[in-house]
Residue frames relative to the residue before (quaternion, step in Angstrom):
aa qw qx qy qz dx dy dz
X 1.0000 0.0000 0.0000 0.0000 0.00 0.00 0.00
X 0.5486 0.3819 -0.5072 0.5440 4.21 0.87 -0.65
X 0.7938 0.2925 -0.4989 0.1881 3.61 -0.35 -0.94
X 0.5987 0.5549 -0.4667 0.3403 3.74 1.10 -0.06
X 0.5574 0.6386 -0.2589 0.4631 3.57 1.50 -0.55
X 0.3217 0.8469 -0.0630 0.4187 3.01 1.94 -0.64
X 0.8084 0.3159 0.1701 0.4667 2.73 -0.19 -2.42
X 0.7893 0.4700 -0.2001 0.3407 3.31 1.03 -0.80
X 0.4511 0.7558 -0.3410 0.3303 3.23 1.66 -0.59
X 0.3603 -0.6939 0.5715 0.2491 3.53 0.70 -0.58
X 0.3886 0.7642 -0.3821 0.3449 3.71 0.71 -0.14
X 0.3146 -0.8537 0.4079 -0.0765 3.60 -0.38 1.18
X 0.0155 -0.8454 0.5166 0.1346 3.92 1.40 0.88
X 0.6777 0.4469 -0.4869 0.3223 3.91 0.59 -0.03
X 0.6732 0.4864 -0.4111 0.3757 3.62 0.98 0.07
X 0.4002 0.7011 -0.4325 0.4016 3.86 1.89 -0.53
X 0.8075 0.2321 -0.0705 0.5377 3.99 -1.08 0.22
X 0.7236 -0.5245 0.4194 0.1596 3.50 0.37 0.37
X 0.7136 0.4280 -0.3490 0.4310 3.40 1.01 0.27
X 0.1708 -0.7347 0.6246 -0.2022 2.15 -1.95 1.14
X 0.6761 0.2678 -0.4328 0.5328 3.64 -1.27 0.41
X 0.8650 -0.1576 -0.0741 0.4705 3.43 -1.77 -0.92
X 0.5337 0.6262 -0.4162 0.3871 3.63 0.85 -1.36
X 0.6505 0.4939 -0.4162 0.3995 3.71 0.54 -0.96
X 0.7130 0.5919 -0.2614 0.2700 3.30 0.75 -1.48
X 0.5262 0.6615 -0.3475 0.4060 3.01 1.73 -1.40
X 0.8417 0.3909 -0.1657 0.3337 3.42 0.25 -1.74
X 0.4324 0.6698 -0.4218 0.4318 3.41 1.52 0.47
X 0.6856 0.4663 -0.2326 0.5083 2.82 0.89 -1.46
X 0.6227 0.3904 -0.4480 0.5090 3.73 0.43 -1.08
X 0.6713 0.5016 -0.4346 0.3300 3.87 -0.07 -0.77
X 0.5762 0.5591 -0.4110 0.4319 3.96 1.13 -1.10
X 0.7081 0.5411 -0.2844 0.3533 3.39 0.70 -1.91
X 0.6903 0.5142 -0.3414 0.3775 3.62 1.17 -0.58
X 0.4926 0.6949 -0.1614 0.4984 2.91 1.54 -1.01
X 0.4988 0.5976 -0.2217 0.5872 3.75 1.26 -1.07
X 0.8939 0.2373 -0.0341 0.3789 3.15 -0.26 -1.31
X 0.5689 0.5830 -0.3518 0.4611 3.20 1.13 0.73
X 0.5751 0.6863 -0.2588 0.3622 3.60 1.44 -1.16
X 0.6144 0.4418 -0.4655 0.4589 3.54 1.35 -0.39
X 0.8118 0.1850 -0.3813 0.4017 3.35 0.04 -1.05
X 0.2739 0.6644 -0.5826 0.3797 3.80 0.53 0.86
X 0.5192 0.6176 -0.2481 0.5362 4.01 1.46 -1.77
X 0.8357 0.4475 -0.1268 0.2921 2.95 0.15 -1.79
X 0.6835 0.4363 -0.3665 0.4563 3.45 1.20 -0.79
X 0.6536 0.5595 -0.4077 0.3059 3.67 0.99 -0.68
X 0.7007 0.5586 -0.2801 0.3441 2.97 1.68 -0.97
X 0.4193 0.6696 -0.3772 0.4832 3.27 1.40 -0.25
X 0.6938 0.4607 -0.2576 0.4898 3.55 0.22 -1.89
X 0.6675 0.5847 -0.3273 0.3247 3.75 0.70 -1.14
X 0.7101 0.4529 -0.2456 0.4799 3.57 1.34 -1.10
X 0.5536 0.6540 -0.3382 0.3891 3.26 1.09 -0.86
X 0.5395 0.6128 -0.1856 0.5468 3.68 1.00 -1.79
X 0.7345 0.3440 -0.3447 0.4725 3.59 0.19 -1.37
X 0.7485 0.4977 -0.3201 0.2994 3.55 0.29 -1.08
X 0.5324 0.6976 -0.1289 0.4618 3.32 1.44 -0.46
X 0.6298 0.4828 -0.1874 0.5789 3.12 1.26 -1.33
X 0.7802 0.4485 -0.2289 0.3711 3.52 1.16 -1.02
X 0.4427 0.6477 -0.3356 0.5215 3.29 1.62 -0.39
X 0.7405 0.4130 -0.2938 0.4414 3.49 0.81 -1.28
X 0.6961 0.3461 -0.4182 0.4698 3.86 0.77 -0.68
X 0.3811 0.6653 -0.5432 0.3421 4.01 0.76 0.10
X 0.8972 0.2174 -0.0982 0.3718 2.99 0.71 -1.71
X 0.4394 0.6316 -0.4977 0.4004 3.00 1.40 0.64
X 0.7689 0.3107 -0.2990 0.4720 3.71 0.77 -0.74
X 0.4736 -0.6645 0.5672 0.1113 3.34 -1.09 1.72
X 0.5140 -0.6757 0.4553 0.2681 3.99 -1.17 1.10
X 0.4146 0.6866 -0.4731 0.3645 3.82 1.20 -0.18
X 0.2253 -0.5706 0.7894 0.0235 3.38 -1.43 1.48
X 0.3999 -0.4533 0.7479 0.2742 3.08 -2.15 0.16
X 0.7250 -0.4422 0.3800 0.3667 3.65 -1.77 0.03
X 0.6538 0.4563 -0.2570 0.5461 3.59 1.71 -0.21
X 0.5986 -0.6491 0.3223 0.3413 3.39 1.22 0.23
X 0.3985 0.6718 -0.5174 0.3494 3.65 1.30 -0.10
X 0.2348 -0.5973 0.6844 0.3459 3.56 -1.32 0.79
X 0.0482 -0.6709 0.7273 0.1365 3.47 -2.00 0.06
X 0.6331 -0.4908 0.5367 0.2651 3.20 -1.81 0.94
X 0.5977 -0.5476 0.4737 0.3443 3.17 -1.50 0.94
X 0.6403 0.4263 -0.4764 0.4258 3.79 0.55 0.24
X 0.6366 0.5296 -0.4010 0.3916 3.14 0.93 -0.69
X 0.6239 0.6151 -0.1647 0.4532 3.47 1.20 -1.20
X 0.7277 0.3820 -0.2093 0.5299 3.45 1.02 -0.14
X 0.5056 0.3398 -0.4228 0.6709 3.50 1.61 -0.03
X 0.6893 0.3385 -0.4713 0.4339 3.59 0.02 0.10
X 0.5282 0.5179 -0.5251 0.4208 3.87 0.53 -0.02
X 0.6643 0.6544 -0.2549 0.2559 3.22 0.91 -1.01
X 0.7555 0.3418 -0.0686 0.5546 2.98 1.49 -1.24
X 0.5929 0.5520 -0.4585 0.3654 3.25 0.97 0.50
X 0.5687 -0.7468 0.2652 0.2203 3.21 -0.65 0.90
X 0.7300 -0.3705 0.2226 0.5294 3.68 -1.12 1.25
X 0.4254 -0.5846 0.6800 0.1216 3.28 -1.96 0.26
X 0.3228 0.8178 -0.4656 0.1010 4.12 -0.45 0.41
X 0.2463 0.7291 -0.6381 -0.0248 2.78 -0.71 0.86
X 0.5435 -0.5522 0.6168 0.1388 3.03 -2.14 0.83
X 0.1128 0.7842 -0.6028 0.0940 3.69 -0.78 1.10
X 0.1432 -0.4569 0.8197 0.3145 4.22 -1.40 0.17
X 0.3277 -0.4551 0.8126 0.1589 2.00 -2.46 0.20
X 0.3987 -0.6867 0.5729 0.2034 3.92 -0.08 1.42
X 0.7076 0.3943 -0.4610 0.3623 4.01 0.06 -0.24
X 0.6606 0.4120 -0.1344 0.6130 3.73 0.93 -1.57
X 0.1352 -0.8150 0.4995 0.2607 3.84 0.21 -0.67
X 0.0802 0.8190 -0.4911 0.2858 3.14 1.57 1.72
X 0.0496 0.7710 -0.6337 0.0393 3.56 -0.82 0.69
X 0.0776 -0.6769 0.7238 -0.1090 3.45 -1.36 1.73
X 0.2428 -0.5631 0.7878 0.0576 2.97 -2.17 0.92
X 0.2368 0.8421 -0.4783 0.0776 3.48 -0.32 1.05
X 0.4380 -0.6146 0.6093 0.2432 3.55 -0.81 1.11
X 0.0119 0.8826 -0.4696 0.0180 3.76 -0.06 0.72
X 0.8032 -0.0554 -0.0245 0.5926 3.28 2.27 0.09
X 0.0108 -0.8644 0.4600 -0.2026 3.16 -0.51 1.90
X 0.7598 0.1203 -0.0343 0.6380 3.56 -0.53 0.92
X 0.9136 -0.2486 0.1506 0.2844 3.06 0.37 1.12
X 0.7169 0.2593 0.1878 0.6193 3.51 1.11 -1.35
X 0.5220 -0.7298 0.4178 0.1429 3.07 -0.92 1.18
X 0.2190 -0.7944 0.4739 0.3104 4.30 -0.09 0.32
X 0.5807 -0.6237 0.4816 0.2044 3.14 -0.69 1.79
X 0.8276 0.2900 -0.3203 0.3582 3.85 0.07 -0.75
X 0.3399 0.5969 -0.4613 0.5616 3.63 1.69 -0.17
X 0.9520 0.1784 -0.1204 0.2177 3.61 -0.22 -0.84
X 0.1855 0.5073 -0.5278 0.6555 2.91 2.09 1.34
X 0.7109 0.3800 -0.4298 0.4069 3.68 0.17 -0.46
X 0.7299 0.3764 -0.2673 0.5041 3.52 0.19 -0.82
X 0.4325 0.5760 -0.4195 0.5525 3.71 1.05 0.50
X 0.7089 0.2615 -0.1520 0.6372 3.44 0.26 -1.11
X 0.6394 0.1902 -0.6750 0.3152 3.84 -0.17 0.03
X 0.7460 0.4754 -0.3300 0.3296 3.97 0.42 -0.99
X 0.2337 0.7056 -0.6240 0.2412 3.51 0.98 0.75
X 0.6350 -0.4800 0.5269 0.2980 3.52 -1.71 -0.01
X 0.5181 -0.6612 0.5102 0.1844 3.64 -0.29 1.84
X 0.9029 0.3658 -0.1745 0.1433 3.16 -0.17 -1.02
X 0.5650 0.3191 -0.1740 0.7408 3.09 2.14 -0.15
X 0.5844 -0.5885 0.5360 0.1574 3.50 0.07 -0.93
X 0.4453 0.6961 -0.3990 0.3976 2.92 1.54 -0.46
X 0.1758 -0.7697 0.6061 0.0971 3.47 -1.27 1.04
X 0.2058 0.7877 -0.5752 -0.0792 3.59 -0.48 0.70
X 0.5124 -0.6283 0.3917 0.4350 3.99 -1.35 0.47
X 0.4611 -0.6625 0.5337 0.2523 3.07 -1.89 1.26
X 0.5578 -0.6225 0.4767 0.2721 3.49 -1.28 0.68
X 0.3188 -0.8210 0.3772 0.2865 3.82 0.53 1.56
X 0.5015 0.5799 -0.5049 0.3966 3.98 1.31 -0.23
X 0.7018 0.4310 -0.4075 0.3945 3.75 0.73 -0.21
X 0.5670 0.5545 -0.3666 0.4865 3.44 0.93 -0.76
X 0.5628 0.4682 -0.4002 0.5513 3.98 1.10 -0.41
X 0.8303 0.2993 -0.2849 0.3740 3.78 0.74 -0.92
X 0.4895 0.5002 -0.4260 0.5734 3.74 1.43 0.75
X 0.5559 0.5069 -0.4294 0.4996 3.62 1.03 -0.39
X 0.8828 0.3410 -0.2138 0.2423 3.45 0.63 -1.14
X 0.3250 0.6891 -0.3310 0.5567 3.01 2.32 0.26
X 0.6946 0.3978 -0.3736 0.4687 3.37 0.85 -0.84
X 0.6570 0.5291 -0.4156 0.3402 3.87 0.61 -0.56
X 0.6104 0.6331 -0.2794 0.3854 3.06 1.46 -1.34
X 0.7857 0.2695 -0.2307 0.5068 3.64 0.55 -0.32
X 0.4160 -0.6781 0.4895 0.3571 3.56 1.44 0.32
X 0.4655 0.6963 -0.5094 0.1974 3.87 0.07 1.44
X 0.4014 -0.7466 0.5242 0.0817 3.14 -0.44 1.94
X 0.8934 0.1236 -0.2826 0.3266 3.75 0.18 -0.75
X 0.9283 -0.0989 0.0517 0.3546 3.63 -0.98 -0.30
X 0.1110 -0.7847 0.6082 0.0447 3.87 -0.33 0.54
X 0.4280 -0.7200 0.5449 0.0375 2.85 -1.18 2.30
X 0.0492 0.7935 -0.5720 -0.2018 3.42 -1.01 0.92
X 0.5044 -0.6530 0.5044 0.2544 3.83 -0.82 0.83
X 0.8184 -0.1434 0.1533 0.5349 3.35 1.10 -1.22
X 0.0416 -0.8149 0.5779 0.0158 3.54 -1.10 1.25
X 0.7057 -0.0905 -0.0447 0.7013 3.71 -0.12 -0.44
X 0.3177 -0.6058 0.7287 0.0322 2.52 -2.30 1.25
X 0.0491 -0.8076 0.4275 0.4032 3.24 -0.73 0.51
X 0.8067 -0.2432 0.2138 0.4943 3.68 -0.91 -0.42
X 0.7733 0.1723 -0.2163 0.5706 3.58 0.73 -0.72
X 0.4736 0.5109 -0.5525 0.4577 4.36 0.92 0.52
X 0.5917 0.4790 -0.3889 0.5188 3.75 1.15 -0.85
X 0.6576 0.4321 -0.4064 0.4644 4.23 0.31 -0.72
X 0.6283 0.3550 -0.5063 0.4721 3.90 0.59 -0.57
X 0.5929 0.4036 -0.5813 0.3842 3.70 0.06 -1.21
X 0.6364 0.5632 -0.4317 0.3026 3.75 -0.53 -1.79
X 0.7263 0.3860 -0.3748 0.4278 3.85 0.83 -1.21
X 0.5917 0.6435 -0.2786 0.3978 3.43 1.13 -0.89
X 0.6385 0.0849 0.0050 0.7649 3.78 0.84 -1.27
X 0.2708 -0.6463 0.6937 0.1668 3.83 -1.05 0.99
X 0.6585 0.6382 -0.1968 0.3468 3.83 0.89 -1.30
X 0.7261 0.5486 -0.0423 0.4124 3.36 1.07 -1.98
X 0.9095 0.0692 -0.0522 0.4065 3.32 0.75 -1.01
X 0.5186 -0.6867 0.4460 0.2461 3.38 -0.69 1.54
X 0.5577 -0.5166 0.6098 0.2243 3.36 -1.58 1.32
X 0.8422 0.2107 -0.0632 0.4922 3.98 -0.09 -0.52
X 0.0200 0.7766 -0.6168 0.1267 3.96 1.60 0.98
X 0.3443 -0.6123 0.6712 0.2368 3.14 -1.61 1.13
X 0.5255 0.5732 -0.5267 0.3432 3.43 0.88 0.77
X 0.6311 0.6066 -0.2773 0.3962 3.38 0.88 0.01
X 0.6867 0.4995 -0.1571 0.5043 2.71 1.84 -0.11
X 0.5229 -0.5987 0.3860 0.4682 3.36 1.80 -0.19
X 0.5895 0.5103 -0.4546 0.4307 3.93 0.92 -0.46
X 0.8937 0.1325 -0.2103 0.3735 4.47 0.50 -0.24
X 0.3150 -0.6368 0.6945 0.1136 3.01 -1.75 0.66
X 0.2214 -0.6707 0.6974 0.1214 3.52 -1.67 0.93
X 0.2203 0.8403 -0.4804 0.1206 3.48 -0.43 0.87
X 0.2566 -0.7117 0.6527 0.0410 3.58 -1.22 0.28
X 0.2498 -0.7036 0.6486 0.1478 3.30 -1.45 1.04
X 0.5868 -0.4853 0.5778 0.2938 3.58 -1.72 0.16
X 0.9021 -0.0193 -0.0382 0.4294 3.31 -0.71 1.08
X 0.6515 0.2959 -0.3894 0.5800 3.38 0.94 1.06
X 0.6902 -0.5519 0.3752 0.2796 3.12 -1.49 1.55
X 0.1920 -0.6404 0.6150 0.4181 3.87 -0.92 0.09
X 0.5809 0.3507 -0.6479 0.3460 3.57 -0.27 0.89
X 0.6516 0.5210 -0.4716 0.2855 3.78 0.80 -0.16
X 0.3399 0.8070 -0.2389 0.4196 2.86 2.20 -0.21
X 0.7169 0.6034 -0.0337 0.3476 2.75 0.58 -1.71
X 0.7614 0.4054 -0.0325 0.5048 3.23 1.22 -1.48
X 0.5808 0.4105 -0.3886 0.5858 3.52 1.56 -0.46
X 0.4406 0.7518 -0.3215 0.3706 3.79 0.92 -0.23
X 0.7891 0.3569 -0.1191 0.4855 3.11 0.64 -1.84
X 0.5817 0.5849 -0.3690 0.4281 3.65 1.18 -0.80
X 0.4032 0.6982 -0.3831 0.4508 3.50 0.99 -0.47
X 0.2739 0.8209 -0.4891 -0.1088 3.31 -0.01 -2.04
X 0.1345 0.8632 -0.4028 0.2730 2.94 1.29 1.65
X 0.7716 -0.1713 0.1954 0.5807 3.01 1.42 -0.59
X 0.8429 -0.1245 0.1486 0.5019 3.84 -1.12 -0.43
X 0.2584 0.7876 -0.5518 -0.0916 3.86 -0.69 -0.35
X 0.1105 -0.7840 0.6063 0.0746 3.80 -1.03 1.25
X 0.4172 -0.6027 0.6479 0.2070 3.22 -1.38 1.20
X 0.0627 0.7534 -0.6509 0.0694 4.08 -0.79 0.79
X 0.5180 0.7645 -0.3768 -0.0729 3.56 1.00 0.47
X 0.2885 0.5668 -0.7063 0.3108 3.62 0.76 1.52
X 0.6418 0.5139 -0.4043 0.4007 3.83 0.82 -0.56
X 0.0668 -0.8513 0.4436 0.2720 3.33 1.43 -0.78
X 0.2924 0.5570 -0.6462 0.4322 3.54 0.28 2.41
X 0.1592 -0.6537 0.6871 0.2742 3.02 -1.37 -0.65
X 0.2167 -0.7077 0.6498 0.1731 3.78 -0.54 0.70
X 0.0011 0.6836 -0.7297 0.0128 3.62 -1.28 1.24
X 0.3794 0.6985 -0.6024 -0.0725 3.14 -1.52 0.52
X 0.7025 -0.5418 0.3451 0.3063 3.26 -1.99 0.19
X 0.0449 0.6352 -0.6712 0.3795 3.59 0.90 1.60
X 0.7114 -0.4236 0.4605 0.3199 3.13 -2.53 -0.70
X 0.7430 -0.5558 0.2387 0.2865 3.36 -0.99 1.06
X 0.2232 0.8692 -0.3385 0.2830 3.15 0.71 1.12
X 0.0643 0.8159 -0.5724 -0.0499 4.03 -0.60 0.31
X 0.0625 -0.6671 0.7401 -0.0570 3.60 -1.40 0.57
């Protein structure tokens, strides 16, 4: 940028100090020839700055546009995509817990953003029965039990069999069923739920589950559950 600031001044070094005649001429000429032999990497530097700028510019509209489709496939900018969180309507769902025979209706996410005391509640109902142990649910599942519930059009309560696990309720089952329960359960981690609806088969379960393809799904239907979670795309 000086040597273009430079170049641009207009500024005449044979008229500075009084010279004039040949000497002037001389230091014209020496001043052009310098002046010459600058203009490439003058090219070069804009062209440089020029790609940089461009590449920037493109980095910045990347991360301006957010990967979120509507149900018609339209892409939308992360503004657009946030006015549409906004207006989409509340999240609830209504679950027991078959061990405690706790039962919540909980708006777990409005405007956009999930409600922090909704999902201290649904924490503590899906804690581990048998100790108490409270651990946080991973809200991407509570989105894929919300949308299970829409998917099959269910208005009233959703039975869960099983929500957190802790670390040593997962070693008794595992001793109990060697086969059934996974050493490293993404229940223990808050990412699954075993559950069952009223009046619907646990293979229709099962099958509104997999369409999803949100994540894990187990068929259990002598236990009659289905275990879903937000693991890899997987089914058994």
């Amino acid at each position: 940028m000086a040597v273009t600031g430079t170049v641009g001044s207009g500024s005449d070094p044979g008229r500075r100090g009084g010279k004039t005649g040949y000497e002037g001429r001389m230091m014209k000429d020496a001043d052009a020839r310098s002046i010459m032999a600058a203009r490439p990497s003058v090219g070069k530097s804009h062209a440089t700055e020029r790609r940089h700028l461009d590449r920037r510019s493109l980095l910045r509209a990347g991360m301006g546009l957010a990967a979120i489709t509507s149900a018609g496939g339209t892409l939308f900018t992360s503004e657009e995509a946030e006015a549409a969180a906004l207006r989409a309507p509340p999240r609830v769902l209504s679950l027991v817990n078959l061990h405690t025979g706790e039962k919540i209706n909980a708006e777990y996410w409005s405007k956009g953003k999930y409600v922090r005391d909704a999902m201290r509640a649904v924490n503590h109902l899906l804690r581990d029965h048998r100790n108490n142990s409270v651990h946080q649910i991973d809200p991407k599942l509570l989105d894929l039990v919300h949308a299970l519930s829409r998917k099959i059009g269910r208005k009233g309560p959703i039975e869960i069999v099983s929500g957190y696990r802790s670390p040593e309720t997962n070693a008794l089952l595992r001793e109990a069923d060697h086969s059934g329960v996974a050493q490293n359960s993404y229940h223990m981690r808050g990412m699954a739920i075993d559950l069952r609806m009223p009046n619907l088969s646990t293979r229709q379960l099962q099958r509104a589950a997999l369409s999803l393809r949100g994540g894990g799904v187990g068929y259990y239907p002598d236990s009659n559950f289905v275990h879903v979670d937000v693991g890899p795309l997987r089914h058994w």
